[in-house]
N, C-alpha and C positions, 0 to 999 in steps of 0.2 A: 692512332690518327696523326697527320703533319702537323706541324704548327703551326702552319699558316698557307692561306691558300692566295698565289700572287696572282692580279689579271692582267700587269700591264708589262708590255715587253720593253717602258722604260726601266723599270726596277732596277736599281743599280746592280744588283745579285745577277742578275738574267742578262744585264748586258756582258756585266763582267764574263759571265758562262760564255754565252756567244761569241765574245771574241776568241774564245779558245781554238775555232773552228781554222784561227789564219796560226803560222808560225811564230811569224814575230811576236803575237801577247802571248802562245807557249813558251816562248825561249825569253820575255820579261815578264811574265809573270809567276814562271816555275811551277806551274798548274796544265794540267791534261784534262781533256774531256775520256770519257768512260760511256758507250754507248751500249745500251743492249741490258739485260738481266743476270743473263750465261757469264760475260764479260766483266760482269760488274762482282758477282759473286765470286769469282776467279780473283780478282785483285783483293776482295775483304780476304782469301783465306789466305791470299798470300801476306800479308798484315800492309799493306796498302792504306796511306793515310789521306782519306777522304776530306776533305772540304765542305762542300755540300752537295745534296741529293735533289733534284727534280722529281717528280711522279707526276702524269696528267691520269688522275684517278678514272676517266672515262677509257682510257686506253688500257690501264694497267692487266697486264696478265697475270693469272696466278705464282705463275714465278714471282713477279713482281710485287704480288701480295707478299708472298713468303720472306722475301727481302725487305719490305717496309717493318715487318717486325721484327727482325735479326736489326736492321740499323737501330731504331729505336732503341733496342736494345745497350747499344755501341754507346748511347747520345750523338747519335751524328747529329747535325740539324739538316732535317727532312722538309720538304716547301711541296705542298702541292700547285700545280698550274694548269690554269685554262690551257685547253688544246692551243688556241692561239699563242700563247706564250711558248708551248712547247714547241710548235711549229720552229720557232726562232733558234729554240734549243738543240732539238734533234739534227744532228750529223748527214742523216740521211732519210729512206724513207722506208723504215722499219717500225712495225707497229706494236712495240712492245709496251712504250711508256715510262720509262727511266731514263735519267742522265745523272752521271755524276761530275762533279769537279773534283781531282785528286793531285796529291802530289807527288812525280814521278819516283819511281825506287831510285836509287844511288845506281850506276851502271857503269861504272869503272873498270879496267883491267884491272884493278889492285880489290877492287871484291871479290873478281870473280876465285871462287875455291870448286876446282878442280876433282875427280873421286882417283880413284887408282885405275889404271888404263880406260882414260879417255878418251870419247871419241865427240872434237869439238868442228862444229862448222864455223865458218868461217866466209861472212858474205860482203865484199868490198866495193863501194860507190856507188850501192843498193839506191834507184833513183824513185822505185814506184813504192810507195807504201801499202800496196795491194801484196805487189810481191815477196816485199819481206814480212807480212803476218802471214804469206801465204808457206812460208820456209819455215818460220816458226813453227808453223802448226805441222808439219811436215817431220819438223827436228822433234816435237814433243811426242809426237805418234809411235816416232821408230827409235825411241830412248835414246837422242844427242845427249849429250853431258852439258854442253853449254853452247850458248850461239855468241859470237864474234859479230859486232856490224863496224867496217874499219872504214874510214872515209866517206862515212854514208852521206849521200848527196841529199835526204831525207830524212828527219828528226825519228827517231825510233820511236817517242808510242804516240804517233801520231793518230789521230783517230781511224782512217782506215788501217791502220794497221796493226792497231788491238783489234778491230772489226776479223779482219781476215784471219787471224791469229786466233780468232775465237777465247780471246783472254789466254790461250796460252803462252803469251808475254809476261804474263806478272807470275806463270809455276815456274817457267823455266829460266837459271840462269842466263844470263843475257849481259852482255858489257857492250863498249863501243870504243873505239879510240883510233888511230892513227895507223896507218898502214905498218909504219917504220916501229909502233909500239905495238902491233898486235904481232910482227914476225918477230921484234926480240922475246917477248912474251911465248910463242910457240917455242922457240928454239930455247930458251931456260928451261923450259918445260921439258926439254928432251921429247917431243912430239914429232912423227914422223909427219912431215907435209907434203900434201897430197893435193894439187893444182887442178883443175877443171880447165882444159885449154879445146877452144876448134881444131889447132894446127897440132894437138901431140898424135902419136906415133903407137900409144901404148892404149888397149883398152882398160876400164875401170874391173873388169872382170879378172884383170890379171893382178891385182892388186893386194894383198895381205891386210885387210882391215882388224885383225885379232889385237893388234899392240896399240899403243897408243898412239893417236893418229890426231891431224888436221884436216879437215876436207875447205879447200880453197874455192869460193865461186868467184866470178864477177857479173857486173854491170852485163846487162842484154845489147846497151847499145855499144860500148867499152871494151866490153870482156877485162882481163886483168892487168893491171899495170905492170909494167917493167922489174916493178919490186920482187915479183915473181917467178922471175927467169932465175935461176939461181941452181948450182948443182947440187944444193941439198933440199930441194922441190921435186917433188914426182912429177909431171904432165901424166894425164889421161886423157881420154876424150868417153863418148857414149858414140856407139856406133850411128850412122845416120842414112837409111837406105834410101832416103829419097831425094828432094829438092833440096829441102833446106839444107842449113849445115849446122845448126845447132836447135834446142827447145829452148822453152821458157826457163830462166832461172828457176824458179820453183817447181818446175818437174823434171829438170834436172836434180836437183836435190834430193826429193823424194825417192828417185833412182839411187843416186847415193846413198840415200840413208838406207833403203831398207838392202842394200847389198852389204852395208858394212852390218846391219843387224843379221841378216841371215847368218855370214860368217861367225859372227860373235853367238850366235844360239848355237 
């Protein structure tokens, strides 16, 4: 059982959680919200250092049961809440009945360790947090090695974005950092890089993904900066038979990855 069940949405614990929802108390306070059961279990097994746990015990699903006794386990401190409370708490309107407050993994290029011939994406000035859990979950599906977010115009585990990600943010390596530090980072690497452009010349079909590779996205409204013109940058594109001239970041990617996995099988 919790050990203690809150009713009022002043509670200093519950406000504290709720501000989590904007950026500014993520990025002063060093703490993420964790929405969902699926999500939530994903970051314990990733060894994700929790804070505290919400449950509204009217809500909770048996996932959720099953997780109230794994934390307990841990000693987290577990709080149950009036639906009311929770209302405040919950991210969105998903009826699972957990939240957590955690504190984010380390996400550095100087973490990230690499296997032997990798295959790393790489998504710069990423603005919707939809989209990049949505690459995530894309990059975990089709075994990326690591995801790159360089210049992100959007804090990485932002709640929708562990949401979309389906927690798989906290299995898969993941770093962030600076444009200028994610291309010296690829080039030490000896990593072939491999650009996603509208205007190249070349399709992604023509491409050699067997070695060890970068796959460059940008921005939907942006596409990629200047940093990426460079003659030891591949351009490709995705063919486009119709109006548009490009898809969605994320189903872009998806196309990528699973071409560089087919190759690689």
């Amino acid at each position: 059982m919790a050990e203690l069940t809150i009713s009022s949405v002043k509670n200093p614990r519950v406000q504290a959680a709720a501000r989590l929802r904007e950026r500014r108390h993520r990025d002063r306070q060093g703490q993420i919200l964790i929405d969902g059961a699926r999500e939530l279990a994903r970051a314990m097994d990733a060894g994700v250092e929790l804070v505290d746990v919400f449950i509204n015990q009217q809500q909770a699903s048996d996932a959720v049961r099953s997780l109230q006794a794994r934390l307990q386990g841990l000693g987290t401190a577990v709080f149950s809440v009036t639906p009311h409370v929770f209302e405040k708490l919950a991210y969105g309107d998903r009826a699972e009945g957990i939240v957590a407050v955690a504190r984010p993994p380390r996400s550095t290029l100087a973490d990230l360790q690499l296997p032997g011939c990798p295959l790393v994406a790489v998504l710069e000035r990423c603005e919707k947090p939809g989209n990049l859990g949505a690459v995530l979950r894309s990059a975990d599906a089709a075994g990326v090695s690591a995801v790159i977010v360089a210049d992100p115009a959007t804090d990485l585990f932002n709640p929708n974005a562990i949401r979309a990600s389906m927690g798989t943010i906290f299995s898969l390596p993941v770093a962030q950092g600076n444009t200028a530090e994610t291309l010296a980072f690829l080039i030490d690497r000896r990593l072939a890089i491999v650009a996603a452009r509208v205007d190249a010349t070349r399709d992604y079909t023509e491409i050699d993904f067997r070695r060890p590779t970068a796959l460059v996205l940008g921005s939907e409204a942006n596409g990629l900066s200047a940093a990426w013109r460079r003659d030891d940058v591949t351009a490709i594109k995705l063919p486009m038979c119709g109006v548009a001239d490009s898809l969605n970041v994320s189903a872009t990617a998806a196309v990528l990855f699973y071409e560089a996995l087919r190759q690689r099988r």
